[in-house]
Each structure stands twice: as structure tokens, then as C-alpha cells.
C-alpha positions as a LaTeX table, in Angstrom:
\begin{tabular}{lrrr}
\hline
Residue & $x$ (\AA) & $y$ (\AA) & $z$ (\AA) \\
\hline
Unk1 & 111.65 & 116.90 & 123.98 \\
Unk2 & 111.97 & 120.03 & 122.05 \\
Unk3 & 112.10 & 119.75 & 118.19 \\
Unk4 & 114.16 & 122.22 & 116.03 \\
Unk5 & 113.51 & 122.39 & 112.17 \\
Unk6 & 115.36 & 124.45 & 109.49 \\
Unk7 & 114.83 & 124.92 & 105.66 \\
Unk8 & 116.53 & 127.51 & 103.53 \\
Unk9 & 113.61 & 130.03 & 103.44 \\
Unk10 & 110.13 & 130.45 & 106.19 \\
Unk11 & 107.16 & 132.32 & 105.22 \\
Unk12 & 105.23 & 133.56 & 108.44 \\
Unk13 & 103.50 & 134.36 & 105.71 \\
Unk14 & 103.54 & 138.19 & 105.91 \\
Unk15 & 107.52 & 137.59 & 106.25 \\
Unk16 & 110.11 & 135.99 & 104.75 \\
Unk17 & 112.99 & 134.59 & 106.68 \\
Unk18 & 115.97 & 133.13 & 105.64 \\
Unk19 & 118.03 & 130.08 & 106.51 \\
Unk20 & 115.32 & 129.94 & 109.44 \\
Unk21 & 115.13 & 128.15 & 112.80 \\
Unk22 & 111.73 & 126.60 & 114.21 \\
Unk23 & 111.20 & 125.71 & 118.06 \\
Unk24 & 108.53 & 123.75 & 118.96 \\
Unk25 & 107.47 & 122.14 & 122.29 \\
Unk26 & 104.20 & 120.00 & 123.16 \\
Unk27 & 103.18 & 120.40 & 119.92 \\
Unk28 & 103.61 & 124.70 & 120.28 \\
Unk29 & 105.80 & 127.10 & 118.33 \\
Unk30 & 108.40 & 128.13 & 121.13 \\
Unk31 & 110.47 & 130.21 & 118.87 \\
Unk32 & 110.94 & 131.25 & 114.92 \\
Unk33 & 114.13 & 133.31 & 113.83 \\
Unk34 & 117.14 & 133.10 & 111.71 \\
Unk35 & 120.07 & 130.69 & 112.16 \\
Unk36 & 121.87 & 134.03 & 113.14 \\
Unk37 & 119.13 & 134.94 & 116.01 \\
Unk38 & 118.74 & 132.30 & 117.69 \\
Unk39 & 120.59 & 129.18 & 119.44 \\
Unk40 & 119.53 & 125.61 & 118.83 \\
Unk41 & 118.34 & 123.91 & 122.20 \\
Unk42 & 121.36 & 120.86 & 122.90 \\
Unk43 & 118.55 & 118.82 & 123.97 \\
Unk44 & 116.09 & 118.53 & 120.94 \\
Unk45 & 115.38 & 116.11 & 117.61 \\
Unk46 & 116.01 & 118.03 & 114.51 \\
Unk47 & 114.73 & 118.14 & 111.39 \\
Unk48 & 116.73 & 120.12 & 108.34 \\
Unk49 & 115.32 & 120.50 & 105.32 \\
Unk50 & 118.03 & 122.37 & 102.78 \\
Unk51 & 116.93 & 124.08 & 100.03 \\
Unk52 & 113.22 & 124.31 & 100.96 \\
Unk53 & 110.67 & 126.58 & 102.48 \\
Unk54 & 108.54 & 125.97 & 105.71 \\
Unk55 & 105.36 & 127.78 & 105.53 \\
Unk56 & 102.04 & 127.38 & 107.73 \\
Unk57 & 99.77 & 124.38 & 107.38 \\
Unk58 & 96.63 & 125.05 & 104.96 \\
Unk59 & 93.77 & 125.52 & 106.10 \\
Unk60 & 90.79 & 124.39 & 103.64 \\
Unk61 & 87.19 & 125.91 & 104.62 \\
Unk62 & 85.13 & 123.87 & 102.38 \\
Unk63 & 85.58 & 120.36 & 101.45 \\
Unk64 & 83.02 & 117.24 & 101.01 \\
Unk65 & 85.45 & 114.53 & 101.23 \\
Unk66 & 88.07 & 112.18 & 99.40 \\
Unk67 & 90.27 & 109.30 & 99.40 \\
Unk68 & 86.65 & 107.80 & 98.26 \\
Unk69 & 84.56 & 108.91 & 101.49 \\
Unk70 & 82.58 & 111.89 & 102.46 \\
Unk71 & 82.13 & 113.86 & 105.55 \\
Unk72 & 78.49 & 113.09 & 106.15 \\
Unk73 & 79.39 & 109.02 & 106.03 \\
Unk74 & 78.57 & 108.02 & 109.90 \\
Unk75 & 82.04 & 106.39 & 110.14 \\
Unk76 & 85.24 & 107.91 & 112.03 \\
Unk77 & 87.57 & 105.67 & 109.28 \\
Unk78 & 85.96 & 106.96 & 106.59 \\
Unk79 & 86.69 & 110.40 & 108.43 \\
Unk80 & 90.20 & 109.61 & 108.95 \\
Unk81 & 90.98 & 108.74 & 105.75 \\
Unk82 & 89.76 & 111.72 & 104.57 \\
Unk83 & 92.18 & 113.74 & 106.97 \\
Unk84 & 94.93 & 111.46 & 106.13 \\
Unk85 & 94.49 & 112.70 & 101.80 \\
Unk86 & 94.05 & 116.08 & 102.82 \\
Unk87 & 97.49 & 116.28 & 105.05 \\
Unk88 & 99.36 & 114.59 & 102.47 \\
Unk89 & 98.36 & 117.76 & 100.18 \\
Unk90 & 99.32 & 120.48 & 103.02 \\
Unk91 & 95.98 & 120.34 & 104.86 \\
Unk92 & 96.41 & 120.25 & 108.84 \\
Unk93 & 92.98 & 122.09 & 109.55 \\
Unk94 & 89.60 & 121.90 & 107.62 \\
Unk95 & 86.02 & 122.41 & 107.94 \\
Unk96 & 84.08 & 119.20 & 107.10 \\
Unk97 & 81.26 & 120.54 & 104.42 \\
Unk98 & 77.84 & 118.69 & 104.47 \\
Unk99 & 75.61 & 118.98 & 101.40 \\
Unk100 & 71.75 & 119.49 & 100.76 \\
Unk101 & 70.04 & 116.26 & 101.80 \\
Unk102 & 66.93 & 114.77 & 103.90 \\
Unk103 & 66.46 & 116.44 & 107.44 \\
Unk104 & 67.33 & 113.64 & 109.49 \\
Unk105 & 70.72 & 112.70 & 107.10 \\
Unk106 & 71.90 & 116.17 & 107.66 \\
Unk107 & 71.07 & 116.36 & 111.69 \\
Unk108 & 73.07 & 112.99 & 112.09 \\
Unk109 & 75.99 & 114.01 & 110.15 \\
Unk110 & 75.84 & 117.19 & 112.23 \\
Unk111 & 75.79 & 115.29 & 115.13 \\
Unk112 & 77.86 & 112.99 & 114.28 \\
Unk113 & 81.03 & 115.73 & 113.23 \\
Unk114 & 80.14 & 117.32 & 116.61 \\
Unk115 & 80.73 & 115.14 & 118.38 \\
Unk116 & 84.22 & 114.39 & 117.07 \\
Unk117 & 85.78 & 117.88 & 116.74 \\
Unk118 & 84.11 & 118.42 & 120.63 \\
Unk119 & 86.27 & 115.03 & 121.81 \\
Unk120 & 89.39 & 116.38 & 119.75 \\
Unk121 & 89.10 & 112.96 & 117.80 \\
Unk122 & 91.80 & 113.08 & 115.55 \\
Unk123 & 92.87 & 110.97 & 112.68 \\
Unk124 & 96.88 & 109.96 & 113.70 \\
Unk125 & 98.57 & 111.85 & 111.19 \\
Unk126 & 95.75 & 113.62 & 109.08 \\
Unk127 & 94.15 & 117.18 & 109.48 \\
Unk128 & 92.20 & 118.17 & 111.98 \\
Unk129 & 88.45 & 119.50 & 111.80 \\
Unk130 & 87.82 & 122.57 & 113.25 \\
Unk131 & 83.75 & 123.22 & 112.62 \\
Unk132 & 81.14 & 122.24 & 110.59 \\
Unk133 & 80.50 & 124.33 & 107.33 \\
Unk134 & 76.38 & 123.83 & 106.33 \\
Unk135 & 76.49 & 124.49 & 102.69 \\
Unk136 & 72.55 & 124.09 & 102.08 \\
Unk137 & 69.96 & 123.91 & 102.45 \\
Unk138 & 69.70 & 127.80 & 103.33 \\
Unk139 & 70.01 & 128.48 & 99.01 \\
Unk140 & 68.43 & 129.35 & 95.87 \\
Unk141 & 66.60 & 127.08 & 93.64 \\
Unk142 & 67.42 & 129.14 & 91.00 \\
Unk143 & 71.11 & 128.68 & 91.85 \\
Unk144 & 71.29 & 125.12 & 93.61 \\
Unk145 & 73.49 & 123.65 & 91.48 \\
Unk146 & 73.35 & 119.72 & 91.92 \\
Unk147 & 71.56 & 120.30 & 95.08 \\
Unk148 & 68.34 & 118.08 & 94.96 \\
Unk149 & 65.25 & 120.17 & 95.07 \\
Unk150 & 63.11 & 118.55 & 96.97 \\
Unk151 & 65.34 & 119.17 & 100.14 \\
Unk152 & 66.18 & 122.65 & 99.90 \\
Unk153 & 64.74 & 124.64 & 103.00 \\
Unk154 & 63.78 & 128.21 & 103.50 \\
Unk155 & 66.18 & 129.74 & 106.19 \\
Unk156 & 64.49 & 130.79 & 109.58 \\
Unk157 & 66.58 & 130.94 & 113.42 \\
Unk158 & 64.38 & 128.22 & 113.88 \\
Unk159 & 65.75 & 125.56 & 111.87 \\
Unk160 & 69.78 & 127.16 & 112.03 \\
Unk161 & 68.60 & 126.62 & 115.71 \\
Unk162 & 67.98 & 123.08 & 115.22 \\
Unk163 & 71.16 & 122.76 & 113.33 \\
Unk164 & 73.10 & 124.35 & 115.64 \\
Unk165 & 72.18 & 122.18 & 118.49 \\
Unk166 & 72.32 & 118.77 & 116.71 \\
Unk167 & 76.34 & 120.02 & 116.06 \\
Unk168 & 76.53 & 120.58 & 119.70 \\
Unk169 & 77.88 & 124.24 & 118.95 \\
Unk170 & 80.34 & 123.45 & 116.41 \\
Unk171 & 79.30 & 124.90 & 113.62 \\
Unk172 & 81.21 & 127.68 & 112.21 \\
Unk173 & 79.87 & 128.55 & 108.71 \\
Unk174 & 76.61 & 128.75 & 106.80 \\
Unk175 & 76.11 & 129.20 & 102.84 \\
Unk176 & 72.95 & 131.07 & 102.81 \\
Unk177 & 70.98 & 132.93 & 99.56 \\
Unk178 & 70.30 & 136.44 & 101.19 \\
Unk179 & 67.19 & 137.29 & 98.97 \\
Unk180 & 65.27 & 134.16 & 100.53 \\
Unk181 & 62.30 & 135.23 & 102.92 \\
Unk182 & 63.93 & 134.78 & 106.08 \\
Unk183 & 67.40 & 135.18 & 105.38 \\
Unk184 & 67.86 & 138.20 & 107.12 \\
Unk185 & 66.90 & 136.88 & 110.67 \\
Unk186 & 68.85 & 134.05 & 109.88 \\
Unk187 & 71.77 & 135.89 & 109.22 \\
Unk188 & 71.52 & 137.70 & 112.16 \\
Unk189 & 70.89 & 135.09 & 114.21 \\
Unk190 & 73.91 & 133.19 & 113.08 \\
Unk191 & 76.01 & 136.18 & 113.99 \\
Unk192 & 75.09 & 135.94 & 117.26 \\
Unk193 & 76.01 & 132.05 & 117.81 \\
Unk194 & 79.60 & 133.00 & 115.89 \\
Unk195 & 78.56 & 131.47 & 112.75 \\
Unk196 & 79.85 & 132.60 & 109.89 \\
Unk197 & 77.50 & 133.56 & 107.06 \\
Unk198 & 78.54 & 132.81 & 103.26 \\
Unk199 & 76.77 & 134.43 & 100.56 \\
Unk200 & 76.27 & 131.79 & 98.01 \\
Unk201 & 74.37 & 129.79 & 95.92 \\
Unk202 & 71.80 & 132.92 & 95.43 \\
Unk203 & 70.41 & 134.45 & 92.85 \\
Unk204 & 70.47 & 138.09 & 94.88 \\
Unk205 & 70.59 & 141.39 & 93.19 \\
Unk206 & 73.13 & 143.76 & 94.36 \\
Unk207 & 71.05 & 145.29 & 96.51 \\
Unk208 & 69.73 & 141.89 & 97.97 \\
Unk209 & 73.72 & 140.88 & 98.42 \\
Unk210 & 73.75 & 144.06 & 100.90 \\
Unk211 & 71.40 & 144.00 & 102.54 \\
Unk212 & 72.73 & 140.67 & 103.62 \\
Unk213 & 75.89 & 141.82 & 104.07 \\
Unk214 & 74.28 & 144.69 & 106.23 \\
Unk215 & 72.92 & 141.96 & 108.65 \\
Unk216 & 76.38 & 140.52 & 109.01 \\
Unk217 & 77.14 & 138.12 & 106.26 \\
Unk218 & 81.16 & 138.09 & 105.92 \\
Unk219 & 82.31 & 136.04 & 103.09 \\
Unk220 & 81.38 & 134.39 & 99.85 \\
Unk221 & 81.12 & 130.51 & 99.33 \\
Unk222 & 82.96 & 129.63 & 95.66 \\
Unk223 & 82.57 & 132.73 & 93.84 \\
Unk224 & 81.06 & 133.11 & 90.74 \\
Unk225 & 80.00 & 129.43 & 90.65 \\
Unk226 & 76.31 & 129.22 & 91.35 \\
Unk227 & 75.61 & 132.73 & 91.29 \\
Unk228 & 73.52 & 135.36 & 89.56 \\
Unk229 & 76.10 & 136.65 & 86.63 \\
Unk230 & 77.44 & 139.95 & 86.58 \\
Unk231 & 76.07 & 141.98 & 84.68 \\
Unk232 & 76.93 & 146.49 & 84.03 \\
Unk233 & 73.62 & 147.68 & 84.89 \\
Unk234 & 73.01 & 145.31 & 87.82 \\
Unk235 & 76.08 & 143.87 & 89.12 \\
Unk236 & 73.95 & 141.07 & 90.94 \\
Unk237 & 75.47 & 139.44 & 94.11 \\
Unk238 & 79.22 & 139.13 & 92.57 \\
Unk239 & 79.13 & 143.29 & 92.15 \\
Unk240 & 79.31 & 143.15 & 95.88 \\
Unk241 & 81.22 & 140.13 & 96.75 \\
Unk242 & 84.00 & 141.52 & 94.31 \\
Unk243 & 83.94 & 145.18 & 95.89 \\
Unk244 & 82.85 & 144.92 & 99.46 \\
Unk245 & 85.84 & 144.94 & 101.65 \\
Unk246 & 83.66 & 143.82 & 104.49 \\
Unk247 & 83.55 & 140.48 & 102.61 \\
Unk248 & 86.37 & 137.74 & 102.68 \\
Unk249 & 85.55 & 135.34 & 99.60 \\
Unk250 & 86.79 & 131.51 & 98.32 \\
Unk251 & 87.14 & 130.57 & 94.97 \\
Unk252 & 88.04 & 126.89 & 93.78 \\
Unk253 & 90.88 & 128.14 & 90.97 \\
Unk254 & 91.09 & 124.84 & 89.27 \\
Unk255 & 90.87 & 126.25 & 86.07 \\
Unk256 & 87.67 & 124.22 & 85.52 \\
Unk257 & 85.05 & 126.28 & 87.87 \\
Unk258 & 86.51 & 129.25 & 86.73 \\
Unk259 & 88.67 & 130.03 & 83.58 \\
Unk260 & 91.82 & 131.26 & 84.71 \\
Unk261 & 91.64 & 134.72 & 83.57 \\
Unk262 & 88.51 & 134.67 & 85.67 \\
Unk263 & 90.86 & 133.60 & 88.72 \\
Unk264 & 93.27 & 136.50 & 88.33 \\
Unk265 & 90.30 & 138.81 & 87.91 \\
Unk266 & 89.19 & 137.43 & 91.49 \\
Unk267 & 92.59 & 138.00 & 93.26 \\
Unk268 & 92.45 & 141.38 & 91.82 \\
Unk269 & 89.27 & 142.32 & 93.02 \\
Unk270 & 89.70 & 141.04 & 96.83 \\
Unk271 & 93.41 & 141.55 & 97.15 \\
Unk272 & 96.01 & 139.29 & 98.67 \\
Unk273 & 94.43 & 140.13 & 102.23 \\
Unk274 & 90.88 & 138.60 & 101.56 \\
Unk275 & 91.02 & 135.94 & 98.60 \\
Unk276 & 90.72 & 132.82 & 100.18 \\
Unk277 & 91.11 & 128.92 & 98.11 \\
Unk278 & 89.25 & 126.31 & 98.67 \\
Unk279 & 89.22 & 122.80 & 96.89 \\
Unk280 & 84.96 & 121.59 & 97.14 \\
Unk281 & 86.65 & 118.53 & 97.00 \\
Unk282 & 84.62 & 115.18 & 96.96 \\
Unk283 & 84.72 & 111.42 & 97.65 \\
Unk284 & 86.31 & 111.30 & 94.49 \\
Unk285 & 89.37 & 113.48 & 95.44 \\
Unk286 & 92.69 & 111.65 & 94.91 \\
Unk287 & 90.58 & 108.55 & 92.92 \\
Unk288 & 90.72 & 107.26 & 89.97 \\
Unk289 & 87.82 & 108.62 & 86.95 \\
Unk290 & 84.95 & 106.85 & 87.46 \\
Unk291 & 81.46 & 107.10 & 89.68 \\
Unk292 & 81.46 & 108.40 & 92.70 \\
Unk293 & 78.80 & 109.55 & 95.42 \\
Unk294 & 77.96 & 112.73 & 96.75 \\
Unk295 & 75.14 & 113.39 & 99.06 \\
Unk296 & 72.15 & 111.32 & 97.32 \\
Unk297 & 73.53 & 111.41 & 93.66 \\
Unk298 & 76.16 & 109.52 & 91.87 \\
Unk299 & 78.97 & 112.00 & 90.08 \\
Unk300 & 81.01 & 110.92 & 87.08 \\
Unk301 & 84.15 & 112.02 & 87.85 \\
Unk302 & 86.60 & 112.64 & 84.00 \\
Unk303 & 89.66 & 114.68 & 82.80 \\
Unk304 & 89.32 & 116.53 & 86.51 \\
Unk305 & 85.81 & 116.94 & 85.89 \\
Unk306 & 83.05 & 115.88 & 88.35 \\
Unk307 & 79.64 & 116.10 & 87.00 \\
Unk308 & 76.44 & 115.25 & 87.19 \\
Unk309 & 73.35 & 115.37 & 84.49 \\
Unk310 & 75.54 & 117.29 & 82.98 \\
Unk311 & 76.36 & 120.14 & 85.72 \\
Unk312 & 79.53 & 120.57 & 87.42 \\
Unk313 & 78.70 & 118.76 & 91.06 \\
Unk314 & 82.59 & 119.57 & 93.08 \\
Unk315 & 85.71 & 119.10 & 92.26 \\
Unk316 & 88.80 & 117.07 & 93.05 \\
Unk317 & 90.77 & 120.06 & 93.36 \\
Unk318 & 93.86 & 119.45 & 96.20 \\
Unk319 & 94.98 & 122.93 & 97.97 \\
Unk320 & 98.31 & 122.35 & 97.12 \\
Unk321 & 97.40 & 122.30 & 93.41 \\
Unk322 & 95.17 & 125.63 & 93.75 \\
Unk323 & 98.46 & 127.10 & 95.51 \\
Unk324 & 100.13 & 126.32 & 92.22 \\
Unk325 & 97.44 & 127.35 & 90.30 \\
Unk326 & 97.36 & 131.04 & 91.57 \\
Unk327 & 100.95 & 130.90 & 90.59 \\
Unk328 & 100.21 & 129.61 & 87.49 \\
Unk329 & 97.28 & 131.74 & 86.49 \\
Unk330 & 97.89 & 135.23 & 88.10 \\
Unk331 & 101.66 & 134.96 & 88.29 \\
Unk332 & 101.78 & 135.58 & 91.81 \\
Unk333 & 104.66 & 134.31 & 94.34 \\
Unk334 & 104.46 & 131.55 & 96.22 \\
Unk335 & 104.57 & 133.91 & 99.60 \\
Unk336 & 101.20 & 135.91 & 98.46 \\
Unk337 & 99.93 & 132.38 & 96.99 \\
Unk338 & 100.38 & 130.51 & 100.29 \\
Unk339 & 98.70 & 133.04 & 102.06 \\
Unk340 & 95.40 & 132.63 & 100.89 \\
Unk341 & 95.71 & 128.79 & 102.53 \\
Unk342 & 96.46 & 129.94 & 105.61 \\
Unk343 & 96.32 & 133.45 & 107.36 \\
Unk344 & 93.40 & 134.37 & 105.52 \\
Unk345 & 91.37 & 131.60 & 106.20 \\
Unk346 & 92.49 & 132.14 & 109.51 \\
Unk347 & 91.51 & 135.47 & 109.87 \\
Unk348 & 88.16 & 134.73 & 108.15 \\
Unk349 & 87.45 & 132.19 & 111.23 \\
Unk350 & 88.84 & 133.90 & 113.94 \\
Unk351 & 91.25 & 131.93 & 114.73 \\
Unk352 & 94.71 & 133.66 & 113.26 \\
Unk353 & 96.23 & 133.63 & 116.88 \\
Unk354 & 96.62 & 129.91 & 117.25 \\
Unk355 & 96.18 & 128.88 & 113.33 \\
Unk356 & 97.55 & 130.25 & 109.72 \\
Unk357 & 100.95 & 131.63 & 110.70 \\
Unk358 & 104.09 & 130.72 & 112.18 \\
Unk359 & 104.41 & 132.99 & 115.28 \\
Unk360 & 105.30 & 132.35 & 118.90 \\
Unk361 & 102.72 & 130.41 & 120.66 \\
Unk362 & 100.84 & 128.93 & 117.65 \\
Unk363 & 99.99 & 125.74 & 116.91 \\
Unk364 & 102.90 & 123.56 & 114.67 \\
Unk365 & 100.88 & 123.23 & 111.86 \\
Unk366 & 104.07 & 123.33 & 109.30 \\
Unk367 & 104.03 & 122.59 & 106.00 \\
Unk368 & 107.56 & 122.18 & 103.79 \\
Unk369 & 107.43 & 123.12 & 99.97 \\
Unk370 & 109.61 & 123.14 & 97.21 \\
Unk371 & 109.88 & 126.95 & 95.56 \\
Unk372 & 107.57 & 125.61 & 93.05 \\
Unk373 & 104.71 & 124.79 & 95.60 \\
Unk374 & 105.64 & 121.36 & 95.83 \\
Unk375 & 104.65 & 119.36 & 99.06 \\
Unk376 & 107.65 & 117.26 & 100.88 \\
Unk377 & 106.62 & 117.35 & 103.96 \\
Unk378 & 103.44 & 118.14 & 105.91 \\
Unk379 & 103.70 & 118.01 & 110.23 \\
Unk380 & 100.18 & 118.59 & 112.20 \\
Unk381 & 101.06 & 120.06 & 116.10 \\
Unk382 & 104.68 & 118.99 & 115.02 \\
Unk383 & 103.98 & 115.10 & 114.30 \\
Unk384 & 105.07 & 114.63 & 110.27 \\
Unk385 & 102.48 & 113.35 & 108.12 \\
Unk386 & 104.55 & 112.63 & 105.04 \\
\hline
\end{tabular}
């Protein structure tokens, strides 16, 4: 059976449409128009929602986990609840994000997340994984963050290799430092595979940033958080992750990471075509304050604050918050705001014809917002959520 939805306003999100009609069969958008464009099948379930605005589902590119679990637990229900948090927040697509740990911890998790997106595993009712991100241990010890030390590796196509294969192909993005010895290759060999390469967690120079972006790194993993500071005589990595146009970047604009004056600055610099949120989000995501664990440490999660030793270790950002954030802290619409959840992560992974918009033939990944940014409603491949 063919569902129909209508709001008062759509966002594709490069258009707006008003008093809009939604088609959507097997789970595929069949048609999008105005009221005035289009006729309403006789034979289909409909779901109005007056007075609010349908937009694409959000797509978040790096998050650790939530509802109290992580990614790199070796348990689908830990998993699923996970997906379940996230789609109540306007997240129908992710990228699971593992953290620096011991070899063998991070080749099971791998394994184990490969396996599930290959079986299309899904969580009834919760976002759906579409890769791997590896965020470590291809980074800086300079700039590691809460990353333990002791299991930080130098990058080489040997071990990506060995990562690669333990995900059974599905990994799609790799924080690397580009002024480690063997970044380069790395780099290049990831391109090859499709991997995505994310400068972060590096202490480069500008000219080190390059010369990784000359080997075909294409975005920036949370920017300015864990990186060299920028500085007028050498602008250090963020001089070229702020002016590169061949980069896409992420930023976690929880007004905690980064100030937000320091967020507006950011959508500035990369535009409203290649800013890109992202939440970081951990175990402790949607929680109470307390202790919580990520990879091999214990965080203290306070006020919104998750730290450990002292250092800021994630966040418990949700997407729909950082969607009202931008909104909040650069004054930007909720049209331009939305669009950094969802075509341009899209577009960053390749996959904006099936994902990130509301166009003929995509996936009904729908989310339904008040004009404030407010989640009612969230439907993954047309099935509601909330």
C-alpha cells in the first residue's frame, strides 16, 4: 500500500515547498510536489501533519554510542538501542565510530559492525548503519585527545588493509594525522578502497595538511578540537581545513567543543554547501550525569560535559540539538541548518542519490519538525519511529 504524507512546508533541502504532498511505496519516494501538483493515490494510508515541516532524515557521520551502550560492545541490543536514541532525535542513517583501543578489540568490533550493515540487520524502528568510521588509531600523540597512548598505531596500507578486511569492506571513513610517516600511502591507499580520509587529530602544519589533502584526504573529523591551533604566520592544519574547498568538514556545535562564535566562524569559512554536524556522541548520550565508559576509560559525564582526567573525552550532543544550535549561534534558517544533517553528509559519502534529500526514487528517510527544529516525528524507509 502506498503511503501519502503532508505537512505545511517540505525542505528537499535545496527547496522549499509548500503545503506539500509525499508518495512513498516499498519504503521509496514515488513522488514529492505541492497539494496543487499532484493527486493523492485513493488507495493509500495517510499521514497529515498541519503546521509542520518534513525534511530529510539526518544523517550523523560520527557517533560512539548512547542510550548507555557503545558501538564497539559485541552485542546487536546494545546496537539497537543505540539506533533506537538516535531515530528518536532525527537520525535514520549513521556511521558507527570505533575508538583507539587494543588490536584485537578494534578487529572484532570491525568485524562485528560488518557483519551487520553487510546482512542489512536493522534495529525495528532505529537508524540504520551505513559504514564503519575508524577514528584512531591512524593520529597524533601530540593531539590524541583521551585516546590511550599505548595503542595508537603508525598508519601503513598494511594495517588499513587489515582493517579493511576484518570490516568485510564496510568501512567508509578513516581519521588519520597526515604528518605521520606513512600517512601518505595510507591515504592513498584508502582512496582506492572508497574510504574516506578525515584529517584529524594531527598536529600537521599547513603544508603537512596539503600534502595530505594532495593524496586525497576529503574532509575534516571535529574541527578545531584536537588540532594544531591556528595561528597568522602558520595557519597549521585548520588554515587548510577552513579554506580548502576540496575539503568537506564536521564540527560538534554544542557550544562546549567550540564556543559559539567559533561555530559561526566555521559555517562561514566552509559555507552552507560543505559544513557538516556531527554529535561524537557516547554511551552516555540521552543518560543521566554520572560515569560512563568509553573505549577502555571511564568518562564523568556533568552539566553536558563528558570528561576525563580532566580533558573533554565526547559529547552527548543529539543532531537535532546541533540543528538548533546553528540556529541559535549563527542565526541561520532552519532550511540551511538542516542541510548540513543531511545532503551534505550525503554528498560527503557518496551517497546523495538514495540518502539526504527528498527526491524521486530516494529512500523515505523523513523527518517532521516544528519551525523551531523541534522533532515530532521521525519515519526510517517510511516506518515511523516516534
Amino acid at each position: 500500500m502506498k503511503t501519502v504524507i503532508t505537512a505545511a512546508q517540505l525542505f528537499t533541502p535545496l527547496e522549499r515547498i509548500e503545503s506539500p504532498v509525499v508518495v512513498i511505496e516499498d519504503g521509496r519516494i514515488l513522488a514529492v510536489d505541492s497539494r496543487q501538483n499532484i493527486e493523492t493515490p485513493s488507495d493509500s494510508q495517510h499521514l497529515d501533519f498541519p503546521g509542520m515541516v518534513l525534511a530529510p532524515g539526518f544523517i550523523d557521520v560520527h557517533v560512539h554510542g548512547g542510550a548507555g551502550h557503545e558501538v564497539m560492545e559485541p552485542d546487536s541490543a546494545a546496537l539497537a538501542a543505540i539506533e533506537r536514541h538516535m531515530a528518536r532525535h532525527g537520525v535514520t542513517s549513521y556511521l558507527p565510530t570505533t575508538v583507539t583501543a587494543p588490536e584485537d578489540r578494534i578487529l572484532r568490533a570491525l568485524e562485528h559492525l560488518g557483519k551487520r550493515i553487510s546482512r542489512q540487520d536493522y534495529a525495528d524502528g532505529g537508524a540504520r548503519p551505513l559504514g564503519i568510521h575508524l577514528e584512531g588509531p591512524f593520529i597524533s600523540h601530540a593531539k590524541r585527545g583521551v585516546h590511550p597512548p599505548e595503542y595508537l598505531v603508525p598508519p601503513s596500507p598494511q594495517m588499513f588493509e587489515k582493517y579493511w578486511q576484518a570490516s568485510g569492506g564496510t568501512l567508509r571513513v578513516m581519521t588519520i594525522a597526515p604528518e605521520l610517516p606513512g600517512a601518505i600511502d595510507t591515504i592513498r591507499h584508502a582512496r582506492k578502497a572508497g574510504v574516506h580520509s578525515s584529517l584529524g587529530h594531527s598536529n600537521a602544519t599547513y603544508n603537512e595538511a596539503n600534502r595530505g589533502i594532495d593524496s586525497g584526504a576529503d574532509h575534516a573529523t571535529h574541527t578545531f578540537n584536537a588540532m594544531r591551533p591556528l595561528e597568522h604566520r602558520e595557519p597549521g592544519i585548520l588554515g587548510a581545513v577552513l579554506t580548502d574547498d576540496r575539503l568537506t568538514a564536521d564540527i560538534i556545535a554544542d557550544g562546549v567543543h567550540t564556543d559559539p562564535s567559533v561555530v559561526k566562524l566555521f559555517l562561514n569559512a566552509k559555507g552552507p554547501e560543505r559544513a557538516i554536524l556531527i554529535t561524537d556522541a557516547i554511551s552516555a548520550t540521552g543518560m543521566p550525569e554520572g560515569r560512563y565508559k568509553l573505549g577502555q576509560f571511564e568518562v564523568e559525564v556533568k552539566d553536558g560535559r563528558c570528561e576525563y582526567q580532566g580533558r573533554l573525552a565526547g559529547s552527548v550532543l543529539t543532531l537535532d540539538r546541533a540543528v538548533r544550535n546553528v540556529m541559535s549561534f549563527a542565526q541561520w534558517k532552519l532550511q540551511q541548518a538542516v542541510r548540513l544533517t543531511t545532503l551534505n553528509p550525503a554528498g560527503m559519502l557518496g551517497i546523495a542519490d538514495h540518502k539526504g534529500k527528498i527526491a524521486v526514487g530516494n529512500d523515505a528517510d523523513l523527518v517532521v519538525l516544528t519551525a523551531e527544529g523541534v522533532i515530532i516525528q521521525t519515519l526510517v524507509g517510511a516506518r515511523s519511529v516516534i
